[in-house]
N, C-alpha and C positions, 0 to 999 in steps of 0.2 A: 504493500500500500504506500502512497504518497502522502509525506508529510511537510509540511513549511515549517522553514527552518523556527520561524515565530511562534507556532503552533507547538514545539517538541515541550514545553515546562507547563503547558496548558494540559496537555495530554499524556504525562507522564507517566500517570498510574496505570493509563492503557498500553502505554508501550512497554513496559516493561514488563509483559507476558510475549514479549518476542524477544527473539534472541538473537536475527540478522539483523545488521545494521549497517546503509549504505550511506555514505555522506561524498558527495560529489559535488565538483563546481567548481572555479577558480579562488570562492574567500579561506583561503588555508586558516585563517583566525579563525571564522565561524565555526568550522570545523573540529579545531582545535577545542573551543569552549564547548561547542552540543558533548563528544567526547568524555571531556571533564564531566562533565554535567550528571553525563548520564552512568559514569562510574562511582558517582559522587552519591548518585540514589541508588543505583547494584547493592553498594558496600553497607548502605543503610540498611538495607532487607538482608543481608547475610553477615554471618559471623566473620568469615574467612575470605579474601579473593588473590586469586593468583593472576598478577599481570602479564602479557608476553607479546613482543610485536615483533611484523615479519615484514618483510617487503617481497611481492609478487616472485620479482628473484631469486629470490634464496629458497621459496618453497618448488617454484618449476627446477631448481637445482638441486633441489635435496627434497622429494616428496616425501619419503622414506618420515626423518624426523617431523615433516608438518603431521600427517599422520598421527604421530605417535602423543605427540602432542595434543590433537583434538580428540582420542579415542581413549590414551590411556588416563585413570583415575589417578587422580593427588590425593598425599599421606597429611597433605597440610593446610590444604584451602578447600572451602564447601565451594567452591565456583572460580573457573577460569574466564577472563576477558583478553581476547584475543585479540590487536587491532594490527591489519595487514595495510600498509601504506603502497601509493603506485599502484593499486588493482589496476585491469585491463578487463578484456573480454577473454584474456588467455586462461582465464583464472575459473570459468564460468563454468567450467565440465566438474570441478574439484567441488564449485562453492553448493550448485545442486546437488549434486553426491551426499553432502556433508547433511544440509539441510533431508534429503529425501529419510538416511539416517537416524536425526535427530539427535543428537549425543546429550544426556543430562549433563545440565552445569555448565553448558559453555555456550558463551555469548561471544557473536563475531560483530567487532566492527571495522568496516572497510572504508579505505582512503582511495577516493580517484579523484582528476582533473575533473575538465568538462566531458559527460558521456552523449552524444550524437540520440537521437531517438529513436534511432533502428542498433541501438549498442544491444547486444542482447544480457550482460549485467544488467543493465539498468532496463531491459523491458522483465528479468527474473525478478529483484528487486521490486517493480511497482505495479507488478500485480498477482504475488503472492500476498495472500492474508498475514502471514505471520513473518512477513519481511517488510524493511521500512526504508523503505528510500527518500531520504533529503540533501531535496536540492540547495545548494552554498553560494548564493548567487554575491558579486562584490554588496559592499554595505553601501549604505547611500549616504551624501553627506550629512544628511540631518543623524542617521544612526551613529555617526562616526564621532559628530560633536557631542551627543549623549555619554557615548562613552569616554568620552576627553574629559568632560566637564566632571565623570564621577570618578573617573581615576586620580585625576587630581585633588578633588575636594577628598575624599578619604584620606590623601596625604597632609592636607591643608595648606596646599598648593596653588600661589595664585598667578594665573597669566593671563595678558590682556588678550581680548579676542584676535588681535592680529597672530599673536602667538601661535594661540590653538588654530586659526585658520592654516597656519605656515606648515604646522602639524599634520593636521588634514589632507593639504595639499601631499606630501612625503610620504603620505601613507598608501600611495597607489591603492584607494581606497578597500583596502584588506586592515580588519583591526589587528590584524596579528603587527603587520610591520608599525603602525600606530601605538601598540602595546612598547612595544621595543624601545619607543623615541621615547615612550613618557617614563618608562624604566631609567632611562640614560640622564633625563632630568631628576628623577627621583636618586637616582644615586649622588647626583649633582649637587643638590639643593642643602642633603644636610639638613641646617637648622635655618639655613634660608629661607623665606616662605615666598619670595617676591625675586621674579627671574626675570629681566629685560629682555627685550625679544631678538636682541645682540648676542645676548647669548646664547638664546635659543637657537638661532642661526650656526653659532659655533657649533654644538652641540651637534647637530645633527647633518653638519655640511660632510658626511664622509665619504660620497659618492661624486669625488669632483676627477681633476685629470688622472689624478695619481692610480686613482681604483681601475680608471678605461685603460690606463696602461698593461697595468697587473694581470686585467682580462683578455687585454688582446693576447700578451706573451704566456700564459697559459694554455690559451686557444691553438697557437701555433706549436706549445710541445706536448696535446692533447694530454695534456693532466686533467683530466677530466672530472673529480674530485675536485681540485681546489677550485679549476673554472666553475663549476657549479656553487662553491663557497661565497666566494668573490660575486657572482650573478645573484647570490642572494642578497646579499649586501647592498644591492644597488635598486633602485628606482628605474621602472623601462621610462616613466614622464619625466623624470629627470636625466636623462640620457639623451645626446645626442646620438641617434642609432647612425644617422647619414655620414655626420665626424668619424666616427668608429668602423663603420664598412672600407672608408676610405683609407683610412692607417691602417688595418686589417691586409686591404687591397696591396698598396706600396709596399710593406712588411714582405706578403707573398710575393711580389712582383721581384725584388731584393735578392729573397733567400732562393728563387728560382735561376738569377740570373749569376746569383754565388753559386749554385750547382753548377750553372754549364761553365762557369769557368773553370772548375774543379775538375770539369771533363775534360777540358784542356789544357788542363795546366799538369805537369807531373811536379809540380813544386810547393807544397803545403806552405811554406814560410813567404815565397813568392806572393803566393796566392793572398794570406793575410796581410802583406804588408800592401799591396796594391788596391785593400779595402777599407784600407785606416785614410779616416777621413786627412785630410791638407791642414795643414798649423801653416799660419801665416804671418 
């Protein structure tokens, strides 16, 4: 069944006689909180919960342990919570199996992107009875400034609306990346209660040349780890993607035409010294 993401603390008592759970979309924060949330009320109704999280990969790599893990019984938790981040549609043959099964005691929740309307996750998910698919769609600004305004005041935290607006704006409207910046102030602040928006500016300026650099040269020696590190760290609206195609481009263009010299050249030392830029 389909659930709005607003509707999940309204309807809590019903959903928690299901035990799949699909949360999809692009707001990784939304997701992050329903999650909490909903582990938060689990652990109220049982004594015991055993936490464990997977990523799609590691169980199409090792089916063997995911298995053993949803079938075999714990010596020390009344209930396992499962959550499998990056599902697909690859995932889809495992997660009905599982469900047709039934296993006592264990709740799955699943991480995906955006899923298409013809994904067949998300057509098993929204229209089984006893599986709950919610959509994570971005926050909307009005949602974004509710939640500035109380995360701050719980700190007793004051900043002028340009502030929080500047906030807003940095938060590629996801409250997860917006949680982040108001943590970095909140670390900041101490016993300060009053933060000028100079410094707020400082504060959360960390996605400027230095980070486009870091990612392009990542990109070029497929570290593929920290390039996703770095990618996170950064704002796609606050990026120039056009600047960064183009230094990406010339980079390539460079290391291509250092290869054919290399084909030509039998002299390594030759060769680096005829690409040390000129002192003049």
């Amino acid at each position: 069944m389909i659930v709005k993401s607003y509707e999940v603390k309204r309807k809590i008592s019903s959903l928690l006689n299901c035990s799949f759970f699909l949360l999809y979309g692009e707001n990784f924060g939304l997701k992050k909180d329903i999650k909490e949330f909903l582990k938060e009320k689990i652990k109220a109704n049982s004594e015991s919960i055993e936490i464990i999280s997977f990523y799609e990969d590691e169980i199409i790599s090792n089916e063997e342990n995911f298995y053993n893990m949803i079938y075999s019984g714990s010596l020390f938790s009344e209930k396992k919570i499962i959550t499998i981040y990056e599902v697909s549609d690859k995932i889809i043959k495992k997660i009905s199996d599982i469900y047709e099964k039934c296993p006592e005691n264990i709740i799955l929740i699943l991480f995906s992107k955006v899923l298409e309307k013809k994904s067949k996750l998300r057509n098993f998910f929204e229209k089984n009875e006893k599986t709950v698919c919610i959509p994570c769609y971005l926050d909307s600004e009005k949602d974004l400034n509710i939640i500035a305004n109380a995360e701050l005041k719980n700190k007793n935290i004051s900043l002028s609306r340009e502030a929080i607006n500047l906030l807003i704006e940095k938060s590629n409207a996801d409250r997860h990346n917006l949680k982040n910046e108001i943590n970095k102030i909140i670390a900041y602040a101490l016993n300060k209660k009053n933060i000028g928006i100079n410094e707020v500016r400082s504060l959360i300026n960390f996605s400027g040349d230095y980070k486009s650099e870091i990612l392009i040269n990542e990109c070029l020696c497929g570290n593929i780890s920290q390039y996703k590190k770095v990618l996170a760290e950064m704002y796609t609206n606050t990026v120039n993607q056009i600047l960064l195609l183009r230094i990406l481009s010339n980079k390539i263009q460079r290391l291509l035409k250092i290869k054919e010299q290399e084909n030509n050249s039998g002299n390594l030392d030759n060769l680096i010294n005829s690409l040390k830029p000129s002192i003049f």
